[in-house]
C-alpha positions as CSV (number, residue, x, y, z in Angstrom):
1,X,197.1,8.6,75.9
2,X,200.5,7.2,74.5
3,X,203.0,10.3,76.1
4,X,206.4,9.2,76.8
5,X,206.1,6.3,74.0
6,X,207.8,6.4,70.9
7,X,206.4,5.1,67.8
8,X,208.2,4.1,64.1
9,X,205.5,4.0,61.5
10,X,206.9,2.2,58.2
11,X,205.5,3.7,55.1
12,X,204.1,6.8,56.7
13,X,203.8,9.5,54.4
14,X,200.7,8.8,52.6
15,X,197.7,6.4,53.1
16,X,197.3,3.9,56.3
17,X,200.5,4.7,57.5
18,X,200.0,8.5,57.3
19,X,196.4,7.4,58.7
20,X,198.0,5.8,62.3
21,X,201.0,8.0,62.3
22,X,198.3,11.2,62.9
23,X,196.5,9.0,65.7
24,X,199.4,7.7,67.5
25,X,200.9,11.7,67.7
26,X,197.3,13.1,68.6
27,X,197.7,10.5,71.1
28,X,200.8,12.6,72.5
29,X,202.7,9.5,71.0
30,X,206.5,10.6,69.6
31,X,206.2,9.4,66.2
32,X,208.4,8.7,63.6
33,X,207.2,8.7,60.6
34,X,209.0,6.6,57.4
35,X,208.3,6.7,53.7
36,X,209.0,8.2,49.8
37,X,208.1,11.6,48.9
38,X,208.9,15.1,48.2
39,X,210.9,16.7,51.2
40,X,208.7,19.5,51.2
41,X,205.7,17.4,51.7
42,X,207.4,15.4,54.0
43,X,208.8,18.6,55.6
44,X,205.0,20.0,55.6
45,X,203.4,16.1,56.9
46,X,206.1,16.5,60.1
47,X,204.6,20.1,60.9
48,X,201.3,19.1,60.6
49,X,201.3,15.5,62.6
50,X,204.4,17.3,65.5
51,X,201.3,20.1,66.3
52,X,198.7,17.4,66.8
53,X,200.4,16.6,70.0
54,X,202.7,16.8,73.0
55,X,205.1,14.3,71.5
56,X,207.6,14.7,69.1
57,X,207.6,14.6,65.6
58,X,210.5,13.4,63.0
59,X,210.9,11.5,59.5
60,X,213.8,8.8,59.1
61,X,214.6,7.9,55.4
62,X,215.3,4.1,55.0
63,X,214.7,2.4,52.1
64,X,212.7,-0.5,53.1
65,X,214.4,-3.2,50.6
66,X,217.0,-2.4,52.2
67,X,217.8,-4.7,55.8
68,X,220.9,-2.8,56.7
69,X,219.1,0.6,56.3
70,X,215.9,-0.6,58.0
71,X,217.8,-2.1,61.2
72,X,219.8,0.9,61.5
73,X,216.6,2.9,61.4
74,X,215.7,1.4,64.3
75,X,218.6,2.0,66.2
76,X,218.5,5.7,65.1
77,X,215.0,6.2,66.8
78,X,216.0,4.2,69.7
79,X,219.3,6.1,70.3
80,X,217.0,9.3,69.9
81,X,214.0,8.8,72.1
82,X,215.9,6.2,74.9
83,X,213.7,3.5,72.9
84,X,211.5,2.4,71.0
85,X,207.5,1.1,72.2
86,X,205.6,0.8,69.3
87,X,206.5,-0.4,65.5
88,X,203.9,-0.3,63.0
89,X,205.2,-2.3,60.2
90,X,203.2,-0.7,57.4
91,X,205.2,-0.3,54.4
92,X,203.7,-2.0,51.4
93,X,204.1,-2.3,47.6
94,X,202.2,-4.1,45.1
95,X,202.0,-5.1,41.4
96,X,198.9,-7.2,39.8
97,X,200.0,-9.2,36.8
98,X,199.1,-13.3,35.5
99,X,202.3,-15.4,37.3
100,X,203.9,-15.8,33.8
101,X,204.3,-12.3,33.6
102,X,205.4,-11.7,36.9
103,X,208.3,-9.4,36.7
104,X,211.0,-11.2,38.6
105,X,212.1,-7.6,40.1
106,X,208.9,-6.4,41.4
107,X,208.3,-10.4,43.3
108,X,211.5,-9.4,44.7
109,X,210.8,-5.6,45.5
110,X,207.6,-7.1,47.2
111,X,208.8,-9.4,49.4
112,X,211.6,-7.5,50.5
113,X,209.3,-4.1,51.3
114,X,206.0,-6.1,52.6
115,X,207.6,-9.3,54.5
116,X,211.4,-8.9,54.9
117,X,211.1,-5.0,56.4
118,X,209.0,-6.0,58.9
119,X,211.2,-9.0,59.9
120,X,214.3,-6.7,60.1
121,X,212.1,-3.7,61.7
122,X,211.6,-6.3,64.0
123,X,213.8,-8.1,65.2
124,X,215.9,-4.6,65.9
125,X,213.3,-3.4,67.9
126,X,212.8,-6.4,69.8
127,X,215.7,-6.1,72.2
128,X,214.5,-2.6,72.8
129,X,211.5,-3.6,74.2
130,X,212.1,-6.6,76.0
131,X,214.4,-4.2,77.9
132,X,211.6,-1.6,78.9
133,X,209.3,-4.5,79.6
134,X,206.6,-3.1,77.1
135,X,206.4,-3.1,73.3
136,X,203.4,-2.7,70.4
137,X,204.4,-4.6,67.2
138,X,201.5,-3.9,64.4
139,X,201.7,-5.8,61.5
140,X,199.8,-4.0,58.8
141,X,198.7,-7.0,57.1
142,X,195.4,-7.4,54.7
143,X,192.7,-9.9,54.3
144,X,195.1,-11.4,51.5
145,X,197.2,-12.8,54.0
146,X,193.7,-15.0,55.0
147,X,192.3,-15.7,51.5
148,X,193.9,-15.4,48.1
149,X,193.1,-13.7,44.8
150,X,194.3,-14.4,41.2
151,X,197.4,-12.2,39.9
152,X,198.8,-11.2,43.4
153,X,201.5,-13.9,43.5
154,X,204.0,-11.5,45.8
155,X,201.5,-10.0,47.5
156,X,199.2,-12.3,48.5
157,X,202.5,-14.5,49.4
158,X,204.0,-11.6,51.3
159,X,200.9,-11.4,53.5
160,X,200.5,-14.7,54.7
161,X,204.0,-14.9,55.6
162,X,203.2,-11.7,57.9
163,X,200.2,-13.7,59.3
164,X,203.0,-16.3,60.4
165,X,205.9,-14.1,61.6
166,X,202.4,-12.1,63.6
167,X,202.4,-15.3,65.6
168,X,206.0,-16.5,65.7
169,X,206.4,-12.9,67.4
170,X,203.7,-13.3,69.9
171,X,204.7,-16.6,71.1
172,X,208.2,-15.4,71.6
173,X,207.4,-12.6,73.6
174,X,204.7,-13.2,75.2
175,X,206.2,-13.2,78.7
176,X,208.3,-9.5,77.8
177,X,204.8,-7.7,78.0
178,X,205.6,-7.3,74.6
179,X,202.2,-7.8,71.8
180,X,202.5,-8.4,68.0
181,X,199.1,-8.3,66.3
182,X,198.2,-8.3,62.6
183,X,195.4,-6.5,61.4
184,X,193.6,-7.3,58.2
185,X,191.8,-4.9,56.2
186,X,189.8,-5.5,53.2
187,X,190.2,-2.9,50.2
188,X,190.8,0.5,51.7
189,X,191.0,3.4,48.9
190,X,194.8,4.4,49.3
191,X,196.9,5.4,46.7
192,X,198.3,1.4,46.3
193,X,194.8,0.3,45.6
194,X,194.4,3.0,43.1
195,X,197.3,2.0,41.6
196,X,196.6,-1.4,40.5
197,X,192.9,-0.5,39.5
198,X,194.6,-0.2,35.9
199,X,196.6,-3.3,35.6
200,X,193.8,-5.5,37.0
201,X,191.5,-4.0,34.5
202,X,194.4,-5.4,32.4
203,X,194.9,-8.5,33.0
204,X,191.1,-9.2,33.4
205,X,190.1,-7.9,30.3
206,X,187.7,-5.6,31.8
207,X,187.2,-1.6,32.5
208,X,188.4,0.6,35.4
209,X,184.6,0.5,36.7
210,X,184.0,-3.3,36.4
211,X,187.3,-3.8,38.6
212,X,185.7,-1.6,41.5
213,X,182.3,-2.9,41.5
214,X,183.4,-6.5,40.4
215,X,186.0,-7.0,41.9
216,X,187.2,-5.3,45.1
217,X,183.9,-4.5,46.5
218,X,182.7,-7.7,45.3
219,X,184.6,-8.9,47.5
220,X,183.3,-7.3,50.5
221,X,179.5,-8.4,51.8
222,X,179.0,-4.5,52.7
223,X,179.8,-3.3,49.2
224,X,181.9,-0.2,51.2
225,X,185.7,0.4,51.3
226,X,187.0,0.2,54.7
227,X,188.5,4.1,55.3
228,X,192.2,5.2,56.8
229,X,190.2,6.2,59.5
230,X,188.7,2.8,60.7
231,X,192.3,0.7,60.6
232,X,194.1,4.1,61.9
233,X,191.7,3.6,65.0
234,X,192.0,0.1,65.6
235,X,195.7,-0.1,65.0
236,X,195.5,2.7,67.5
237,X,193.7,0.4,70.2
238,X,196.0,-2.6,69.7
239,X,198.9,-0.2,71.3
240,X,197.1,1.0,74.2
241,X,197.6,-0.8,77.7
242,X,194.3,-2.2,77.6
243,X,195.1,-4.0,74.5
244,X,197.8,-6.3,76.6
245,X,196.5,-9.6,76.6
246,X,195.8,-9.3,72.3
247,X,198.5,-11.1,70.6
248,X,198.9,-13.2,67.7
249,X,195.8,-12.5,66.1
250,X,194.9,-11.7,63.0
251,X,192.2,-9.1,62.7
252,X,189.8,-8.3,60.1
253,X,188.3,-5.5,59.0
254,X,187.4,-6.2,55.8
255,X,183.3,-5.7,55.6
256,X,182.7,-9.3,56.1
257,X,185.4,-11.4,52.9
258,X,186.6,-13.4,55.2
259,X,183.0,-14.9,56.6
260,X,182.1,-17.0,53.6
């Protein structure tokens, strides 16, 4: 049980994010939850996730390219609960195109939203914790920040540079009882994986049905997508007090890509 912790989930309202915000409040976690949508949906995903358990349930809107508006999210939640425990730094963009036709804006957009936010998210949680004497930093990272593929210059770059701050963090605070952990999923079926399923089939040349059989699940020895549910649970683990002395790592989950 998490009660009396307080969570901020980046990129919350749909997908993984949605996925560990509904564990961490059924864990009588407060949860904050962090993302775009329509306010009524929001409105309705706060009801839904605040009934799950004895913690509190809110939504802070913070545009996540932007660092002012992500640090001062930070200090919102903390000035609200006393604190802040747990940051899951989940929020995540991507765009699949040949390097030559990378839009300048979305490299930009990409960095700033999967590496930048979580170094701001960070670093104004950090002090936060280090005062309590406990703190869970999850990096929602992906096996791309192990291994590479073609036409995912931003992402791809973005995620090994959270592989690196993962470790930077842990060595840091290593002696403030404070963990920073990154785990690595291989192709879960969330609305950003969707997404690019068209403009891979683009720039390969091939169909819709070619790019999931022959290329994400190639990918994976078990030929499965790794569910919400799965990296919801483990991310879930990773902030419980038996998951103290795990920090630094890089965790995969990712039906075996990473073992050839």
């Amino acid at each position: 049980m998490l009660n009396n912790r307080t969570a901020l989930v980046t990129g919350s309202t749909s997908g993984i994010g949605l996925g560990i915000a509904e564990q961490l409040a059924a864990n009588d976690a407060n949860v904050v939850i962090n993302g775009f949508g329509d306010a009524d949906e929001i409105a309705a995903i706060v009801a839904r996730l605040d009934a799950l358990g004895s913690g509190r349930v809110a939504y802070g809107a913070a545009d996540m390219r932007d660092a002012d508006a992500v640090r001062a999210l930070v200090e919102q939640v903390a000035a609200d609960h006393g604190g802040i425990d747990i940051l899951v730094n989940n929020a995540g963009i991507q765009h699949v195109a040949p390097i030559e036709e990378f839009p300048v804006e979305k490299w930009n957009d990409i960095i700033a939203i999967n590496l930048s936010s979580a170094f701001h998210a960070s670093a104004a949680a950090v002090p936060h914790m280090k005062r309590a004497g406990f703190g869970r930093i999850v990096m929602m990272a992906s096996a791309h920040a192990l291994v590479a593929s073609p036409f995912k210059a931003a992402y791809v770059a973005a995620k090994h540079g959270i592989a690196g701050l993962t470790k930077t963090l842990a060595l840091e605070l290593a002696e403030h009882h404070v963990t920073c952990n990154a785990i690595c999923p291989g192709y879960v079926y969330t609305p950003l994986v969707e997404r690019q399923i068209p403009d891979t089939a683009k720039a390969r040349g091939i169909s819709e049905e070619e790019v999931k059989r022959d290329v994400l699940l190639a990918a994976q020895p078990t030929r499965e997508f790794v569910t919400i549910e799965q990296v919801a649970a483990l991310a879930l683990y990773l902030c419980r007090p038996e998951a103290a002395q795990i920090t630094g790592t890089t965790l995969s989950m990712d039906g075996g890509w990473t073992a050839r």
